[in-house]
C-alpha positions as CSV (number, residue, x, y, z in Angstrom):
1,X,-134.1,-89.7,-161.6
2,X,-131.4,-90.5,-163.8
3,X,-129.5,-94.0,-164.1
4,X,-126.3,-94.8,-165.7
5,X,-125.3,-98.4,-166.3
6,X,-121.7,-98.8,-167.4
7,X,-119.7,-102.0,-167.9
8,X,-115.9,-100.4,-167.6
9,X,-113.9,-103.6,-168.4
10,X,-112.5,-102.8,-164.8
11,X,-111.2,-99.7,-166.3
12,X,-108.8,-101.5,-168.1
13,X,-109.7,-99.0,-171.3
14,X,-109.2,-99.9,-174.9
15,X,-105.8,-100.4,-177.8
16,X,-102.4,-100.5,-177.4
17,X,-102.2,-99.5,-173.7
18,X,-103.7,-103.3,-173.0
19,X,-100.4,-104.6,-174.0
20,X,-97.8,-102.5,-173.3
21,X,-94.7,-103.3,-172.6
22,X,-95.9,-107.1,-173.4
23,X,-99.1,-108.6,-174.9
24,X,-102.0,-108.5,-172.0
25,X,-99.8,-106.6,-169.5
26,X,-102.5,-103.8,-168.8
27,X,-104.9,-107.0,-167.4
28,X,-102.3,-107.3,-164.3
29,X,-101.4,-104.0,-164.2
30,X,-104.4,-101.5,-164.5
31,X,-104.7,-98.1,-165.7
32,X,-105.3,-95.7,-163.5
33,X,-105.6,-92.5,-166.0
34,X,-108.5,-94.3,-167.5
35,X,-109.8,-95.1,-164.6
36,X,-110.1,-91.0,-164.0
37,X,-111.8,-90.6,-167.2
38,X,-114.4,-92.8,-166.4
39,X,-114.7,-91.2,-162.9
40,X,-115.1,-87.3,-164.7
41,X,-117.8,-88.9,-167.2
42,X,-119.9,-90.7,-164.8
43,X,-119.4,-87.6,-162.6
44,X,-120.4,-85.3,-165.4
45,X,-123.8,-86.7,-166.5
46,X,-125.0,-86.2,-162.5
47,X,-126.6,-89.5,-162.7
48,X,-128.6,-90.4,-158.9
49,X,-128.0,-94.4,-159.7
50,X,-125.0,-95.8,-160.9
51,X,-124.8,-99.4,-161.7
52,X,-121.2,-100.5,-162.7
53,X,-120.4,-104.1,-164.5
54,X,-117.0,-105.4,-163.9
55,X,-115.4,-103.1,-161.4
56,X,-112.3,-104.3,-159.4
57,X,-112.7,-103.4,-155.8
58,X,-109.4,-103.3,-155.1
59,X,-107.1,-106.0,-156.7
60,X,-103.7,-106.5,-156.9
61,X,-103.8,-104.7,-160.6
62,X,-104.9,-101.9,-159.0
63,X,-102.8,-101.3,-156.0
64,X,-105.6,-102.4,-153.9
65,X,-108.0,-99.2,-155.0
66,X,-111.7,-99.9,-154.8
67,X,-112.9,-98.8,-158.2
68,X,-116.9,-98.5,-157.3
69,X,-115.4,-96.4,-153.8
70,X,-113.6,-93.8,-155.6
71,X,-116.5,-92.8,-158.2
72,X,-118.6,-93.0,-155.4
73,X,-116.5,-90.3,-153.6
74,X,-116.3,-88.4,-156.5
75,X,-119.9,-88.1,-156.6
76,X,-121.2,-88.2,-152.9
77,X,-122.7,-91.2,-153.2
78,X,-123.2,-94.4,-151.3
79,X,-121.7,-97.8,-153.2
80,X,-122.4,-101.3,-152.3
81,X,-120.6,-104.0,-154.4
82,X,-119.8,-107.8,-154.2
83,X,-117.7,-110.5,-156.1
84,X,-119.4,-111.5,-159.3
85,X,-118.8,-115.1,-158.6
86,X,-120.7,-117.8,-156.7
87,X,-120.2,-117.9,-153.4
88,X,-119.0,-121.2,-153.6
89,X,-116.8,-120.7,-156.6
90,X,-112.7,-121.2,-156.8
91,X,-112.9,-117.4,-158.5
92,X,-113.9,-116.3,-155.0
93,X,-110.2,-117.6,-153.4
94,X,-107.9,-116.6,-156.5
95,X,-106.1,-113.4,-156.7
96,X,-107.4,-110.6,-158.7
97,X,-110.4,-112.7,-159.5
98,X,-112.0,-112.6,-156.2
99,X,-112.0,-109.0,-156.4
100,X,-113.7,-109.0,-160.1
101,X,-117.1,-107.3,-159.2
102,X,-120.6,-105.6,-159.6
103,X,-121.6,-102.5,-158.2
104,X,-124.5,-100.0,-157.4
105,X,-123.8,-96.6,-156.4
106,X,-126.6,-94.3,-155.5
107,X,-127.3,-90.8,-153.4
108,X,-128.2,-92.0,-149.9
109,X,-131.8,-92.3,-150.2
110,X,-131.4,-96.2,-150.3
111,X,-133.5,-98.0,-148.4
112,X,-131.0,-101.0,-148.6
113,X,-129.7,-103.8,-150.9
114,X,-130.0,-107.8,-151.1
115,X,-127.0,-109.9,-152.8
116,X,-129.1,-112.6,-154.8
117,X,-126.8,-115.5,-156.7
118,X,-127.7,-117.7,-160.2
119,X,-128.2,-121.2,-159.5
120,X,-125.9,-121.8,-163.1
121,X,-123.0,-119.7,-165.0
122,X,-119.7,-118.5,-164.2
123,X,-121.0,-114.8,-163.1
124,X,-123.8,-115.2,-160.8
125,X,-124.3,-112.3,-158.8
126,X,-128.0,-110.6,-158.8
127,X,-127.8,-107.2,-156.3
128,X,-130.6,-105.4,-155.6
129,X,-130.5,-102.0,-154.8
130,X,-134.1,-101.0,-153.0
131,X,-135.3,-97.5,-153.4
132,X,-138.4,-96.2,-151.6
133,X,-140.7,-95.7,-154.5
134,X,-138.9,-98.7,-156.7
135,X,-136.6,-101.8,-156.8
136,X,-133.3,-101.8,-159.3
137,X,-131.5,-104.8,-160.0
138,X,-127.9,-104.9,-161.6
139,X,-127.3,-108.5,-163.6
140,X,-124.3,-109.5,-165.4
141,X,-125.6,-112.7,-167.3
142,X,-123.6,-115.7,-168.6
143,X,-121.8,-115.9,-172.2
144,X,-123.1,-119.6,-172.4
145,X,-126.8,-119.1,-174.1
146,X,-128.0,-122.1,-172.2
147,X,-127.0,-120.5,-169.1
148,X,-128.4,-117.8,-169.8
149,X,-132.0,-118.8,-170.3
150,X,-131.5,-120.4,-166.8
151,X,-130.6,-117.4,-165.2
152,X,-133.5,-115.2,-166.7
153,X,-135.7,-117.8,-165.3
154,X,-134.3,-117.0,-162.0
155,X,-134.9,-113.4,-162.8
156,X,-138.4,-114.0,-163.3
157,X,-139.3,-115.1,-160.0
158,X,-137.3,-112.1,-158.4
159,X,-139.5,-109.8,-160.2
160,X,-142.6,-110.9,-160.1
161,X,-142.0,-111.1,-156.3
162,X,-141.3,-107.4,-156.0
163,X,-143.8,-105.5,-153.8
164,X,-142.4,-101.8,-155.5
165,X,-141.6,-101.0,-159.7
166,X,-138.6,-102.6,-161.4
167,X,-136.0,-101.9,-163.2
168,X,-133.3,-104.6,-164.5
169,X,-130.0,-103.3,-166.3
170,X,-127.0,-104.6,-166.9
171,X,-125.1,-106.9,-169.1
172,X,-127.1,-109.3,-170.9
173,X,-124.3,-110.6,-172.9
174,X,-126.9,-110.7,-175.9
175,X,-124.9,-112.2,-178.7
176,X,-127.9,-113.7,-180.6
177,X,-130.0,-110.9,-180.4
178,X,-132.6,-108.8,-178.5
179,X,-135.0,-111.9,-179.1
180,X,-133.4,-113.8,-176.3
181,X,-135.1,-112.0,-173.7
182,X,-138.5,-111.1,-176.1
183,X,-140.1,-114.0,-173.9
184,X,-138.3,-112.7,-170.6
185,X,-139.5,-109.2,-170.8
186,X,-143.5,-110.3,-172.2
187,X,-143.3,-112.6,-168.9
188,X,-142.1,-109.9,-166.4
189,X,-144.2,-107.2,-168.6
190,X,-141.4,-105.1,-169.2
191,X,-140.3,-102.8,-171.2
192,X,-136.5,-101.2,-172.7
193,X,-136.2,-98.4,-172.3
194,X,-133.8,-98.6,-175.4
195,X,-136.9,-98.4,-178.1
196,X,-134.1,-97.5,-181.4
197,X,-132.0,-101.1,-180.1
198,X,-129.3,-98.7,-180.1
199,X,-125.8,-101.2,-180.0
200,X,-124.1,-100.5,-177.1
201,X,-121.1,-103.3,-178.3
202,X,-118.0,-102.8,-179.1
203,X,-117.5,-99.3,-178.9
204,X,-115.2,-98.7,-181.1
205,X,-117.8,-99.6,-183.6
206,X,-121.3,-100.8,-181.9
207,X,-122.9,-103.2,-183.3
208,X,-124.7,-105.4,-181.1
209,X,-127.2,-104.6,-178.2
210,X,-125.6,-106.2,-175.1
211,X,-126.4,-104.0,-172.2
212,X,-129.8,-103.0,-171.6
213,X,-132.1,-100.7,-169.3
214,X,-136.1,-103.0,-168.6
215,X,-138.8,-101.3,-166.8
216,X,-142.1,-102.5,-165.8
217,X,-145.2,-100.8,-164.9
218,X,-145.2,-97.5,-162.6
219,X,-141.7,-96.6,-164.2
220,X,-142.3,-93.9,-166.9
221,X,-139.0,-93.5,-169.0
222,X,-138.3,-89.4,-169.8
223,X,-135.2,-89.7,-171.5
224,X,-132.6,-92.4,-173.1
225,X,-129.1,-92.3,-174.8
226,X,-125.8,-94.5,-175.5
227,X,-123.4,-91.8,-175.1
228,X,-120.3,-92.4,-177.7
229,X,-117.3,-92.3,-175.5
230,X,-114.8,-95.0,-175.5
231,X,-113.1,-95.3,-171.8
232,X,-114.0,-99.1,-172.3
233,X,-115.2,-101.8,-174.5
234,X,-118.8,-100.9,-174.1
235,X,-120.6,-97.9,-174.2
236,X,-122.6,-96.4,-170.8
237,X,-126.1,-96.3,-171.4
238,X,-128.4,-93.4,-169.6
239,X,-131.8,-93.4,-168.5
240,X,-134.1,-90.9,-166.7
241,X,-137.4,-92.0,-165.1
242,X,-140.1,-91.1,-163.0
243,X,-141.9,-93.3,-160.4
244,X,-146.1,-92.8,-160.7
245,X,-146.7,-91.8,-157.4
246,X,-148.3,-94.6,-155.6
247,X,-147.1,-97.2,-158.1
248,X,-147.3,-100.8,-156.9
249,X,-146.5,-104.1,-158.4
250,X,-148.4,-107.6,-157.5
251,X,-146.8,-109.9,-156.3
């Protein structure tokens, strides 16, 4: 199977067009050619799981189009997708904001998907995305470091309880290093399937490792790359796997 995890900066893109005809216009107003590019790439690496980091599912900025439904079109897949934010946050009410999201798209072998929530940070959604031989989960963690060591402790218990393989990716929002989550990963027993720490941050010119692919036991990684194409500030990262056939995780 092949997964492709992708923050697209709500396809917002990169330069000049961010603030044109006046600085931080493209933030309110989109940009719906970029938004294409990203749909032909993702379309063009036939990946079976995608999991998408700030999508907008259908703001004001973008005429009310659902991002993570048209790439899901595109490629024939099923999407699922919630607001970032707590449930009980202001974010959820406020224009634009409320529609600032996470999403998994997948072929429709899904066996179904559970909205989990941080107890601390700004950005708290958890979705899992439940697969019949394996569990994925899509995370978007806090910039505050504190925050962050909170929420990974919340992450903990979610794997550890899963019946089924795991994989985490997402946006780890890593600034201090890969060493923040050394203790995370021994914990959980997992794995990245990034073994060169390849940056994935900014693209233009990467130079920090903020998005990452994990895998624990009964996930055997085949292939990995940070593909060098610049439809956002981050780079996609790509991962093929194979589940071992019978592979179970204790609880």
């Amino acid at each position: 199977m092949r997964l492709l995890l992708y923050n697209i900066r709500y396809g917002l893109g990169l330069g000049s067009a961010l603030h044109w005809p006046l600085p931080g216009m493209g933030y309110l107003f989109g940009n719906r050619a970029n938004l294409q590019r990203i749909t032909e790439f993702i379309k063009s690496q036939d990946p079976d799981i995608v999991g998408l980091v700030e999508v907008d599912t259908g703001s004001i900025r973008t005429r009310s189009i659902n991002q993570a439904d048209v790439i899901a079109r595109s490629l024939g897949h099923y999407s699922v997708y919630q607001c970032k934010y707590g449930i009980d946050s202001l974010n959820q009410h406020l224009p634009i904001l409320r529609k600032q999201g996470n999403a998994f798209l997948a072929a429709p072998r899904v066996h179904g998907e559970r909205f989990h929530y941080f107890e601390k940070g700004i950005k708290r959604l958890i979705i899992e995305l439940e697969l019949e031989s394996c569990a994925v989960f899509l995370v978007h963690l806090s910039l505050k470091y504190r925050h962050r060591h909170t929420q990974l402790q919340h992450l903990h218990d979610l794997v550890v309880a899963s019946p089924k393989p795991v994989i985490i990716a997402g946006d780890f929002n890593t600034f201090w290093g890969d060493q923040e989550i050394y203790l995370f990963m021994k914990a959980c027993k997992l794995r990245s399937a990034n073994e060169q720490s390849l940056p994935s941050y900014p693209s233009r010119s990467p130079r920090k490792e903020l998005d990452f692919v994990l895998y624990g036991d009964g996930i055997n990684v085949t292939g990995f790359s940070v593909p060098s194409v610049k439809f956002s500030d981050h780079l996609p990262l790509i991962c093929d796997f194979e589940v071992e056939r019978g592979a179970r995780v204790a609880a």
